[in-house]
Legacy VTK file of the C-alpha trace (Angstrom):
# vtk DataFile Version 3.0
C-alpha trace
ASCII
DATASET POLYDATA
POINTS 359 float
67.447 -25.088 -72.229
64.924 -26.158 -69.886
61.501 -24.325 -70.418
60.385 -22.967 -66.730
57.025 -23.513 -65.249
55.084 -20.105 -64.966
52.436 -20.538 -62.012
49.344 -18.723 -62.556
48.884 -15.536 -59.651
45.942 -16.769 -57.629
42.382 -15.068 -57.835
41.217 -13.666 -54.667
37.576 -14.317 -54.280
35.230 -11.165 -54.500
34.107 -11.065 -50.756
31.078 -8.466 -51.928
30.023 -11.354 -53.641
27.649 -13.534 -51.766
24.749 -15.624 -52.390
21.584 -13.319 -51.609
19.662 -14.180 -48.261
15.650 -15.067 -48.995
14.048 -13.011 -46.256
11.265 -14.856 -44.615
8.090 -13.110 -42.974
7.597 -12.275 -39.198
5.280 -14.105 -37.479
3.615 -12.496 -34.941
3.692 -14.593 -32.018
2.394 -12.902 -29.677
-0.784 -12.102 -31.827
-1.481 -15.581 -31.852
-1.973 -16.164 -28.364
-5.651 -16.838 -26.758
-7.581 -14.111 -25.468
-7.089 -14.767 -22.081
-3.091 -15.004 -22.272
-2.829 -12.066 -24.006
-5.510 -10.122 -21.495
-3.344 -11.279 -18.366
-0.193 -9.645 -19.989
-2.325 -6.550 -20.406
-3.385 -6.404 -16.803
-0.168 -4.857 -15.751
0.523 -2.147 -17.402
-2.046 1.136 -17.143
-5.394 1.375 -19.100
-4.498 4.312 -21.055
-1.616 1.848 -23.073
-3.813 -0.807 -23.480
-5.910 0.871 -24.919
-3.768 2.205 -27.427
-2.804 -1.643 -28.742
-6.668 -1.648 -29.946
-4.743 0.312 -33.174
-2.242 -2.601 -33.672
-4.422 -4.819 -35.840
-7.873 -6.131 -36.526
-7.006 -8.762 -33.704
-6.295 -6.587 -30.832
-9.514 -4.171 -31.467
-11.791 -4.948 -28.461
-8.997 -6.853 -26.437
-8.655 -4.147 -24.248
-12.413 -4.440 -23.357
-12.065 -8.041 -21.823
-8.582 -6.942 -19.260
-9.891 -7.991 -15.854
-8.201 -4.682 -14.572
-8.217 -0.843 -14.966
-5.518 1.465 -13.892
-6.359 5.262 -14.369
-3.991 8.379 -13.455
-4.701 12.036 -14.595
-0.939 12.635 -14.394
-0.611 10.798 -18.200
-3.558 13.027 -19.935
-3.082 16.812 -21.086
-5.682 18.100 -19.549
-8.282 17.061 -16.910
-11.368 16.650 -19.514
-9.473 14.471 -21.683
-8.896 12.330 -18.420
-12.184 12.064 -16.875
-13.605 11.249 -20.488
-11.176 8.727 -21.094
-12.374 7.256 -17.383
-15.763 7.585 -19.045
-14.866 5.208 -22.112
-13.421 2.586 -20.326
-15.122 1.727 -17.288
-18.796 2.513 -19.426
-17.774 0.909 -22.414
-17.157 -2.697 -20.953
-19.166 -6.043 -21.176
-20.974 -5.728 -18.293
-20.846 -9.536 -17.921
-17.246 -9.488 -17.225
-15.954 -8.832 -13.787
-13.103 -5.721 -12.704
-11.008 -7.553 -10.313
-8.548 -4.885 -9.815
-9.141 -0.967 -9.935
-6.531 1.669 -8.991
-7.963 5.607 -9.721
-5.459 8.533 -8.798
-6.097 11.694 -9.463
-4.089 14.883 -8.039
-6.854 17.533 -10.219
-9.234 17.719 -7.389
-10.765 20.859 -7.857
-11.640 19.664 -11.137
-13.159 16.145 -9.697
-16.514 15.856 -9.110
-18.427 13.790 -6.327
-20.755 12.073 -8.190
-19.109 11.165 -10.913
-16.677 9.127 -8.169
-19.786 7.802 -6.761
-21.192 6.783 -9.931
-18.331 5.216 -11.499
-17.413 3.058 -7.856
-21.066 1.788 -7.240
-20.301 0.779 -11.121
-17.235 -1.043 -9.935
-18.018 -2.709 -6.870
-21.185 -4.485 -8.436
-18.520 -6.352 -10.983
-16.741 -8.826 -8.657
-13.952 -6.184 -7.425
-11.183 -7.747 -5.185
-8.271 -5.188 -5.624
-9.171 -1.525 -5.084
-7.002 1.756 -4.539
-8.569 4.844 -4.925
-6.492 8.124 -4.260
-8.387 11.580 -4.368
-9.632 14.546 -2.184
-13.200 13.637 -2.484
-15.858 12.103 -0.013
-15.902 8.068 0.168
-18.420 6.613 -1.712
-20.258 4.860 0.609
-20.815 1.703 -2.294
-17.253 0.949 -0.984
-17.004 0.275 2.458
-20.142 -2.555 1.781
-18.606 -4.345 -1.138
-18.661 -7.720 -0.312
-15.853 -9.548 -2.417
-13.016 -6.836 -1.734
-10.038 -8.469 -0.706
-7.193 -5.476 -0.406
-8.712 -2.047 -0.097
-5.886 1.105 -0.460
-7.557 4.466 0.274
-5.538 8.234 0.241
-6.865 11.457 0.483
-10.577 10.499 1.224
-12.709 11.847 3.497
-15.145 9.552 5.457
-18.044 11.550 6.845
-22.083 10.975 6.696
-21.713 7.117 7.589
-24.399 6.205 9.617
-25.271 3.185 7.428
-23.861 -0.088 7.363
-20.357 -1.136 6.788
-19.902 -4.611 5.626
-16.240 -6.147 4.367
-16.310 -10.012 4.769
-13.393 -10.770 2.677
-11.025 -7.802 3.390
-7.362 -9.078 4.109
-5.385 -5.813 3.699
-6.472 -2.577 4.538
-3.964 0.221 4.079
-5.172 4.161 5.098
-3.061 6.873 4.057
-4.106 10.905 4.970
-7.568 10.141 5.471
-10.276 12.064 7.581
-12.499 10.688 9.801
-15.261 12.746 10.442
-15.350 11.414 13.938
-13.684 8.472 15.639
-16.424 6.143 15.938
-16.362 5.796 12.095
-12.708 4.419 11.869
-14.110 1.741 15.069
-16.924 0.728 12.367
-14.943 0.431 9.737
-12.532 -1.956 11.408
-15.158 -3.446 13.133
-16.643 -4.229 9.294
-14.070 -6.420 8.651
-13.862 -9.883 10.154
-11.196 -11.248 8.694
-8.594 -8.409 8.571
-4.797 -9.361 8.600
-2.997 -6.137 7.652
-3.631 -2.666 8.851
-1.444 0.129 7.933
-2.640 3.790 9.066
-0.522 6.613 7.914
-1.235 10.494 9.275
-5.058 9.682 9.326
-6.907 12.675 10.786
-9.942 12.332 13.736
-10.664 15.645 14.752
-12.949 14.360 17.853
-10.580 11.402 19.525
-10.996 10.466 22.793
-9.454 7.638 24.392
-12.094 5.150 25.121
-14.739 7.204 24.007
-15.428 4.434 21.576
-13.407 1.025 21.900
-12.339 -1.177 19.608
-13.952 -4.262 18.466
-11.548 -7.453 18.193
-9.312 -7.868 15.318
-8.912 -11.283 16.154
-6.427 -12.368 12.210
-4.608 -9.472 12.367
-0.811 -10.460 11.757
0.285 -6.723 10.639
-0.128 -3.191 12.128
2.114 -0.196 10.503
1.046 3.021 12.516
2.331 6.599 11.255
1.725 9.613 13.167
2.594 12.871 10.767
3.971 16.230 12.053
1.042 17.891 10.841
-1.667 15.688 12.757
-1.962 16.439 16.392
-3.198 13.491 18.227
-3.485 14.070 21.626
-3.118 10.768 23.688
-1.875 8.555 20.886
0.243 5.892 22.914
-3.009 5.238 25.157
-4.913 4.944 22.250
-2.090 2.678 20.631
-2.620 0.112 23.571
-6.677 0.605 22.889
-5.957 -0.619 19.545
-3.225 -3.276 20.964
-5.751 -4.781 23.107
-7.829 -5.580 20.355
-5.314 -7.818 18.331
-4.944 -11.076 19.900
-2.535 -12.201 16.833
-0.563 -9.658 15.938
2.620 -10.533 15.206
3.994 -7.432 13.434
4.213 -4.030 14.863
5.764 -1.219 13.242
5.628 2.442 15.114
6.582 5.849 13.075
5.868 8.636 14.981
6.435 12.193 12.982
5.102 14.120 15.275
7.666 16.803 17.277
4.507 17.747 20.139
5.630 18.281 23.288
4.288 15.420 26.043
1.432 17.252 27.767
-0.852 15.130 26.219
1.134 12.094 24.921
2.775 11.126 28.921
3.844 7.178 28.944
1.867 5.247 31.743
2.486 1.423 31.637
-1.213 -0.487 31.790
-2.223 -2.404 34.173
-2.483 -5.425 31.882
-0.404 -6.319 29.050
-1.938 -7.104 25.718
-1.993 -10.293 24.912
-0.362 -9.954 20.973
2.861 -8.091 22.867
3.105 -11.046 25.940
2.672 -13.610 23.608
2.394 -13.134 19.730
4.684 -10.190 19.050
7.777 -11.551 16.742
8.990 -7.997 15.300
9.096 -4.687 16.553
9.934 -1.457 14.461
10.434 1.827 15.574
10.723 3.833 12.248
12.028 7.529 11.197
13.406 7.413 15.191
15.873 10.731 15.797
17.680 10.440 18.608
18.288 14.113 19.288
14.271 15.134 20.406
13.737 14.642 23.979
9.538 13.582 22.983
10.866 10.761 21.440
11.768 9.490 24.943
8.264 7.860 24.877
9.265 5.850 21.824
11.883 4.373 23.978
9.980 3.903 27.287
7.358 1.891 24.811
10.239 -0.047 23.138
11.625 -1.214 26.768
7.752 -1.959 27.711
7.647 -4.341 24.934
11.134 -6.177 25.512
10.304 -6.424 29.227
7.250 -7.918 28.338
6.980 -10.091 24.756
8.137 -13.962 25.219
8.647 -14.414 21.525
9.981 -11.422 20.243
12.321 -12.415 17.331
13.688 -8.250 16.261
13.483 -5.040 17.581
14.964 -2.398 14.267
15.261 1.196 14.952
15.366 3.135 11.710
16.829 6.634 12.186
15.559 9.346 9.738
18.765 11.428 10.613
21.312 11.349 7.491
23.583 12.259 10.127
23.979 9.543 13.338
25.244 10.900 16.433
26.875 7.735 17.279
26.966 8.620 21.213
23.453 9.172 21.326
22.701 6.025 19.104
25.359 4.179 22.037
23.668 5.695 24.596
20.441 4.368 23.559
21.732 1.156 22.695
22.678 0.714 26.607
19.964 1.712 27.580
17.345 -0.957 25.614
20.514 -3.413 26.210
20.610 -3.155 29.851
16.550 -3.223 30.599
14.662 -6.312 31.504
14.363 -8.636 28.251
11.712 -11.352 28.624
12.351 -13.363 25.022
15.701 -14.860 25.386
16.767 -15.093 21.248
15.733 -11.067 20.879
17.912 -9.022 18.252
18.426 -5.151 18.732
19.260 -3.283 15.123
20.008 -0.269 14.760
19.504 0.916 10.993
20.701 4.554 9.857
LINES 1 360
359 0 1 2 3 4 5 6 7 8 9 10 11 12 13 14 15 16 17 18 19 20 21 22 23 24 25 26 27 28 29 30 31 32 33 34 35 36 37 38 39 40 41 42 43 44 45 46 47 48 49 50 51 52 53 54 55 56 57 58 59 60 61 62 63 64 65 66 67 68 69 70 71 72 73 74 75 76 77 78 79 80 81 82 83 84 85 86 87 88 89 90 91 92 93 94 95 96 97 98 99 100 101 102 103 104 105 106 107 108 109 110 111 112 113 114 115 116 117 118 119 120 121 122 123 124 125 126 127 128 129 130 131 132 133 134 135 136 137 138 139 140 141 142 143 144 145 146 147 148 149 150 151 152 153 154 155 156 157 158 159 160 161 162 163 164 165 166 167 168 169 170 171 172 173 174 175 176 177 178 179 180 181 182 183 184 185 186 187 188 189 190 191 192 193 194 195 196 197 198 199 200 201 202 203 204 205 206 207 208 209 210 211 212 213 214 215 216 217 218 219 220 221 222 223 224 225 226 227 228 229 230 231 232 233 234 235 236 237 238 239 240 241 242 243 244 245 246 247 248 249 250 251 252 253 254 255 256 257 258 259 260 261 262 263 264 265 266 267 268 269 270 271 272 273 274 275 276 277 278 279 280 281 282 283 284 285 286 287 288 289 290 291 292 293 294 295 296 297 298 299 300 301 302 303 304 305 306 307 308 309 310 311 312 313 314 315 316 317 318 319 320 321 322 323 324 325 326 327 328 329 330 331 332 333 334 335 336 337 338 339 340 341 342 343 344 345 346 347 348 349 350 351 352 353 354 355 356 357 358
């Protein structure tokens, strides 16, 4: 009798065991970078975190002292004193050597905010080489500001601008964007403007001049002006702002962008359309978009928004777009065709003109 052949049941292998992985140390990349890499990552995010990576290591102590920028809110601190101490530290505490290209300061505490320690803190600033500045805050201007000599872009909110009888001097200012800020009279906002020589972008939203007067003090040329963005708020009255529109039209040989938002719901006693004698020259021959913004069809005042938009058709040769933006979350689409005929069937003088209507 044959003998039969027994095979052996095969082992499973024991899955838990496995060869044990040699960990190998971090390296910290980023740590390794140069100064000046690492301070151009910092530069855009706010002060009060880079700051705080002074506590990551021996190598990122006094990084936060050579960031060519400062960004400072009072929104991110507990309490006021904490903020304005903090401002303290890191404007003060600097190399004096190195320059503060870009500066942003917001703060919403005014009662709290004292003058001179904005004063003190911007005649600081604008002495270091500052190019970028945005200060928004219910204070008085400092007056170190409007004769800085390197700014590029200049954002003001809030700010008052009274007691400025000396000189205004912006050589290099590109940008210049005004939001809520009062003029103490009208011939200051024709100073400032006329300060700045080079000036390609102009945006003033709900700015307050209690004394306007049309032609009580005219504009100086804005002759590189590309971009004007005008806002006039419901709770500014401006008496005779169209005229005083054209003033500031007449001024801007270049202009190529024109956005209008008019707020306001005033009646027209003041604020009556009357077609110049003499077209600007920007709107016969520069003009290449025109914006009507936060445009409601349903208020009879904002017939002079649509006698100026069929001025400007009738009249600009290289008009590109005409966009009406309607701040109504609900279109009346026969008033939005009705005004569509009537733009459509006035007296175009640029031949490749589009007409949008955006809701």
């Amino acid at each position: 009798m044959k003998s039969q052949k027994v095979e052996k049941p095969c082992r499973r292998r024991n899955n838990s065991r496995r060869k044990p992985t040699i960990s190998t140390p971090t390296v910290d990349r980023i740590s390794d970078l140069p100064d000046s890499i690492l301070c151009h990552i910092l530069s855009f995010i706010p002060t009060k975190q880079v700051v705080a990576t002074s506590l990551l290591s021996p190598r990122w102590k006094s990084i936060w002292l050579s960031v060519l920028t400062l960004d400072l809110e009072d929104k991110t601190f507990k309490d006021f004193t904490s903020f304005q101490n903090f401002t303290f530290i890191a404007i003060f505490s600097r190399n004096i050597t190195l320059p503060i290209l870009s500066f942003r300061f917001k703060c919403s505490n005014n009662n709290s905010l004292d003058f001179d320690f904005v004063d003190n803190f911007a005649s600081f600033v604008m002495q270091r080489g500052i190019e970028n500045l945005n200060i928004s805050t219910s204070t008085k201007l400092p007056s170190s500001i409007l004769n800085c000599k390197t700014l590029k872009v200049l954002e003001l909110e809030n700010l008052r601008v009274e007691d400025f009888s000396h000189q205004m001097d912006l050589p290099l200012l590109e940008s210049l964007h005004l939001n809520e800020v009062d003029f103490e009279h009208h011939e200051y906002l024709v100073k400032l403007l006329s300060s700045c020589p080079i000036l390609e972008d102009l945006q003033l939203k709900c700015i307050r001049i209690p004394d306007f007067l049309v032609g009580k003090e005219n504009f100086k040329s804005l002759p590189s002006l590309k971009s004007l963005y005008v806002e006039f708020s419901t709770y500014v009255s401006w008496p005779n702002r169209w005229s005083w529109l054209l003033e500031m039209l007449e001024c801007c040989s270049k202009l190529q962008h024109l956005t209008i938002q008019d707020s306001a719901n005033e009646d027209n006693l003041y604020n009556n359309w009357k077609e110049p004698p003499k077209v600007p020259h920007c709107l016969s021959s520069e003009l290449r978009t025109y914006c009507i913004k936060d445009y409601n069809y349903h208020f009879y005042y904002k017939k002079i928004e649509l006698q100026f938009a069929k001025y400007i058709l009738h009249n600009s040769k290289v008009l590109h777009t005409m966009t009406i933006l309607n701040s109504s979350r609900i279109v009346d689409m026969n008033a939005r065709l009705q005004m569509f005929i009537e733009l459509s069937s006035s007296t175009w003088d640029s031949s490749y003109c589009k007409l949008l209507f955006v809701p």
